[in-house]
Structures are given as structure tokens and as C-alpha cells.
C-alpha positions in Angstrom: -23.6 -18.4 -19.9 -24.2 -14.9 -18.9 -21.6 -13.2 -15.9 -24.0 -11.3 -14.3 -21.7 -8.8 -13.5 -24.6 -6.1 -12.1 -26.0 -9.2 -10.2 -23.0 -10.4 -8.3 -21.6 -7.2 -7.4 -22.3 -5.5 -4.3 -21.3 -1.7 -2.9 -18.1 -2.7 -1.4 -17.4 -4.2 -4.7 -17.6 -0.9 -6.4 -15.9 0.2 -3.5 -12.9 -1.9 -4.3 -12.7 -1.3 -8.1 -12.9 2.4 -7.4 -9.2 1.5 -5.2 -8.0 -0.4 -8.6 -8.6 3.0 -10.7 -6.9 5.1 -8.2 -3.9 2.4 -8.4 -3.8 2.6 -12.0 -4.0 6.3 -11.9 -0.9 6.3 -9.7 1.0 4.1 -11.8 0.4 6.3 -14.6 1.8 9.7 -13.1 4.4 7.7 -11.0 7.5 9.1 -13.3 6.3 12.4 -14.3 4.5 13.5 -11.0 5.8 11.3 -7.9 3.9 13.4 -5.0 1.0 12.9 -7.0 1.2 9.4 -7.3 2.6 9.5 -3.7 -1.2 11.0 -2.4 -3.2 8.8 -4.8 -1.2 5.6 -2.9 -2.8 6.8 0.5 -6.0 7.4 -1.4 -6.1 3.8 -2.7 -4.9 2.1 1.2 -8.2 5.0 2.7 -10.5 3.1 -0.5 -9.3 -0.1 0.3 -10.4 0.3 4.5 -13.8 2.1 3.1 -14.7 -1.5 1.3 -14.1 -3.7 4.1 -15.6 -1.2 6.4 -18.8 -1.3 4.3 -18.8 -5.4 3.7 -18.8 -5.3 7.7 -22.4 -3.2 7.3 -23.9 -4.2 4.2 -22.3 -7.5 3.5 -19.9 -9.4 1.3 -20.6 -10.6 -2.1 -18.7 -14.4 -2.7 -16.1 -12.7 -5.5 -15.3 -10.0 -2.9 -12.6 -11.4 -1.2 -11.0 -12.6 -4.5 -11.7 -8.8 -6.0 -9.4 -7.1 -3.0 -6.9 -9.3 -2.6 -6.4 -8.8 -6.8 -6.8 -5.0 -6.3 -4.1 -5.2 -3.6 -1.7 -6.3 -6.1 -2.3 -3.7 -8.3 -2.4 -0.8 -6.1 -0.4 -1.7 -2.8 2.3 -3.5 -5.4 2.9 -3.0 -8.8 1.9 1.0 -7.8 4.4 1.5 -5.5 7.3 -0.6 -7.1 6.4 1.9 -10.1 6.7 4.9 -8.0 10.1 3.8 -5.9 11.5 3.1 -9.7 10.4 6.7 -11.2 11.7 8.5 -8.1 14.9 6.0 -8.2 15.5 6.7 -12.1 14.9 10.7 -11.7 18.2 10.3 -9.7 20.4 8.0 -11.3 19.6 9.4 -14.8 17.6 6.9 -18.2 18.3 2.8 -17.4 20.2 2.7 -20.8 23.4 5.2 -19.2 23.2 3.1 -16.1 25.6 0.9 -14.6 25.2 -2.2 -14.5 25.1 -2.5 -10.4 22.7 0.6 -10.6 20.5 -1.5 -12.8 20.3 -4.3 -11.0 19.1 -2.1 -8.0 17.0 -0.1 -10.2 14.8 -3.4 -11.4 15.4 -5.9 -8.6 14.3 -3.7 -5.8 11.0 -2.5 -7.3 10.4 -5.9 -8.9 11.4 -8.1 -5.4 8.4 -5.4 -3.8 6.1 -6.8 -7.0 6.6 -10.3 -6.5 6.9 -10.3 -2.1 3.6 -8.6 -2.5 1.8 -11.2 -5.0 3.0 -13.9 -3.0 1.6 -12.5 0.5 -1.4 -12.0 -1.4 -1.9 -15.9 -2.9 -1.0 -17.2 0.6 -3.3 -14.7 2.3 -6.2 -16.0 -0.1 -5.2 -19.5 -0.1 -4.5 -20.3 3.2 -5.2 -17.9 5.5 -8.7 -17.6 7.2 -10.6 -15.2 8.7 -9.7 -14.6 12.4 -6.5 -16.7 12.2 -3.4 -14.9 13.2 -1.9 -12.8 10.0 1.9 -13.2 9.8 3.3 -10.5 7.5 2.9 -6.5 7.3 -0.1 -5.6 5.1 1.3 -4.4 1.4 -1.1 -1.8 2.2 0.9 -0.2 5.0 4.8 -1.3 3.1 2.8 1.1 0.1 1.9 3.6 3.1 5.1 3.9 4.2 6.8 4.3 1.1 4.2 7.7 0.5 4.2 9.2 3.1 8.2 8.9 3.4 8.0 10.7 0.3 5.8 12.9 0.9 7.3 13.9 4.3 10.4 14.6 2.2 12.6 12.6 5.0 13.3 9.4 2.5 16.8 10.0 -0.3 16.2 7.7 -3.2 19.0 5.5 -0.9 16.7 5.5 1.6 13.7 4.7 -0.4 15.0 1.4 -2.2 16.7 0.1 1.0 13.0 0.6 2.9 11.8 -0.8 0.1 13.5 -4.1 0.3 13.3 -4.4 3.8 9.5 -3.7 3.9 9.4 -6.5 1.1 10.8 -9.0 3.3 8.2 -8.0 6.0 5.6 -8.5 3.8 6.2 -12.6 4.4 8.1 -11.9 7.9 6.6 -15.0 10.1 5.5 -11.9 12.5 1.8 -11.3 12.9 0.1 -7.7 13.1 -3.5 -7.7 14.6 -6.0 -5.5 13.0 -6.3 -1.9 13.8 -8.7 -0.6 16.5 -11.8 0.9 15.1 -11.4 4.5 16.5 -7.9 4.1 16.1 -8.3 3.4 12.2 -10.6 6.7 12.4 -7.8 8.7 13.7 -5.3 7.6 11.3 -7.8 7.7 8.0 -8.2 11.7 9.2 -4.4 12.0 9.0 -4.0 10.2 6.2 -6.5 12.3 4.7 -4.6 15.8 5.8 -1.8 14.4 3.8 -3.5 13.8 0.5 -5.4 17.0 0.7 -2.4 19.2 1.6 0.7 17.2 2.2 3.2 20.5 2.5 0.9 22.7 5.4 2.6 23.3 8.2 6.1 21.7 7.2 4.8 18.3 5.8 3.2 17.6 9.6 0.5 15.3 8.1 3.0 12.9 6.1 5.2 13.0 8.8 2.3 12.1 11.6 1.0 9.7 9.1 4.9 8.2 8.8 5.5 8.3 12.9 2.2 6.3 13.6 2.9 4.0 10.4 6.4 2.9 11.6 5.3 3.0 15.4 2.6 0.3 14.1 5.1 -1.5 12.2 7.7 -2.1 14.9 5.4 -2.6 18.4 2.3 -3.6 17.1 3.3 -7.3 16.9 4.2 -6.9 20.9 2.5 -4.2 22.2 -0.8 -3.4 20.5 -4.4 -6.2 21.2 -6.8 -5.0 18.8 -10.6 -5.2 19.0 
């Protein structure tokens, strides 16, 4: 029995594996070159709105679906849990001279981001359809968040593991967070762009717009924002 891989795969498909390379690129330079990684997370969540953008236009394939919502996990959740734990461990020095409390942190902070993320992910694909309400923050804007903070230069390692946990728990927060307007999402891609191109011009103002609007979404959006 022959996959037909060529067959069954359309544009946004290739659009979507494109966001698991950049993920995988992240991970890789997560705990030698954070702000690197940091950029190439907000690449991956700008990927990752291309692909739906373009099933919307050109159309779906049937392994789509399944192909984003395993991408997700990848680069909106093991990436970022890699990147909080480089940036954690520059701090508190190698795991093996760590205490035992700092361990913990160290591995159950990054890994409760891992596993908060997979389960949104298998509940989202499960049972979850399109147009129902969509309880949760997206791991791609808990990922977003976690950047940019970074990037804005704004978040201590403290900071970054307690806003890590918290964003975990959003992840399967019975909350629900409507979809991004259209021009909106255009506004915000430009921003997030300005960040990854050149994240320190004009004293970090992109990471920090791109933080402000992140966190404005994440606590009135639920009450105050009716999307298309």
C-alpha cells in the first residue's frame, strides 16, 4: 500500500510542516541562543496563521487538521518548554549542582507546559468542532507570550517559570477565546513580524507592542472582544 504522500498533501500542508522545521530549529538553539529561538517561536505561531489562512482559500486536505494540531505540539509546546528551561538553567547554573527544590522547578514547570499543551491539543482534536466555543488560551499565544516577554527583556527567569505555569493552566482554563478579527490578525502578524526582524530597534518597542496586545487579548478577550 503506497502513502501517497505527494497526493494527499496540499499547500497549507507544506505550509504547516514548514511551522514544524522552524519549531525544531528553535528547540535546537533554545540553550545556546535564547533570543534566537525566542524570534523563530513567533515565526512558527506567523507559519502556523499562514496555513490556516491558505486552507480558508485553497482548501483543506483530510490529514490537515491532524498535521496542525501535531505541529502545535511540537512548536507551541515542547519548543517553548525547551526555551523557558535553557533560559531557567543559564541562571541557576548545570541541573547536576542544583538543588533539589530548584530541580523540581527546573523540570516540572517546563514539562507541566509539555504535557497542558498535548492535552489541549487531543481534546481540541477529539472533541472539539469547528465553530463550537473554544475553552482554553491557544498554546500558540501561551508560546507568544513567553517570546516576546523575552524578547522585550521585561520577564526574570522568576517571572518566566511562574508565567509559565500559569499560562499552562490557561491552556485547559474552561474560559473560551473567540478567534481573532481578520484585519486585526493583519495588524498583529506586522508586529509580530517587526519583532523577529529586529526585536531591539527603538528600545525593544515591537516585543513589547506584540506583549501589550498579547496579554490585552488574554485577559478581555473572553469578555470584551466578538470576533468575525
Amino acid at each position: 500500500m503506497s502513502l501517497e504522500v505527494r497526493r494527499r498533501l496540499g499547500v497549507a500542508d507544506a505550509v504547516t510542516l514548514l511551522n514544524a522545521v522552524i519549531g525544531f530549529a528553535a528547540a535546537v538553539v533554545a540553550y545556546t541562543d535564547p533570543g534566537l529561538a525566542a524570534r523563530l517561536i513567533l515565526l512558527a505561531a506567523i507559519a502556523d496563521a499562514l496555513d490556516g489562512i491558505i486552507a480558508r482559500f485553497v482548501g483543506n486536505t483530510a490529514v490537515g487538521p491532524l498535521l496542525d494540531s501535531i505541529t502545535d505540539v511540537v512548536s507551541f509546546g515542547a519548543t517553548p518548554a525547551l526555551f523557558v528551561f535553557g533560559i531557567a538553567r543559564d541562571q541557576y547554573g548545570p541541573v547536576s549542582a542544583a538543588t533539589p527544590t530548584t530541580l523540581a522547578v527546573l523540570i516540572l514547570v517546563p514539562a507541566a507546559f509539555v504535557v497542558l499543551s498535548v492535552l489541549r491539543t487531543a481534546f481540541y482534536t477529539v472533541y472539539v468542532d469547528e465553530g463550537q466555543q473554544r475553552p482554553g488560551i491557544q498554546n500558540t499565544l501561551a508560546a507568544t507570550i513567553l517570546a516576546a516577554a523575552y524578547l522585550a527583556g521585561i520577564a526574570p527567569v522568576p517571572v518566566l517559570l511562574a508565567g509559565s505555569l500559569v499560562l499552562s493552566v490557561l491552556m485547559i482554563a474552561p474560559v473560551s477565546y473567540p478567534k481573532l478579527r481578520a484585519r486585526d490578525a493583519v495588524v498583529l502578524g506586522l508586529v509580530q513580524a517587526a519583532a523577529i526582524v529586529d526585536p531591539t530597534a527603538i528600545q525593544r518597542v515591537f516585543p513589547r507592542l506584540l506583549l501589550v496586545a498579547a496579554i490585552a487579548y488574554l485577559t478581555l478577550a473572553p469578555w470584551y472582544y466578538w470576533s468575525e
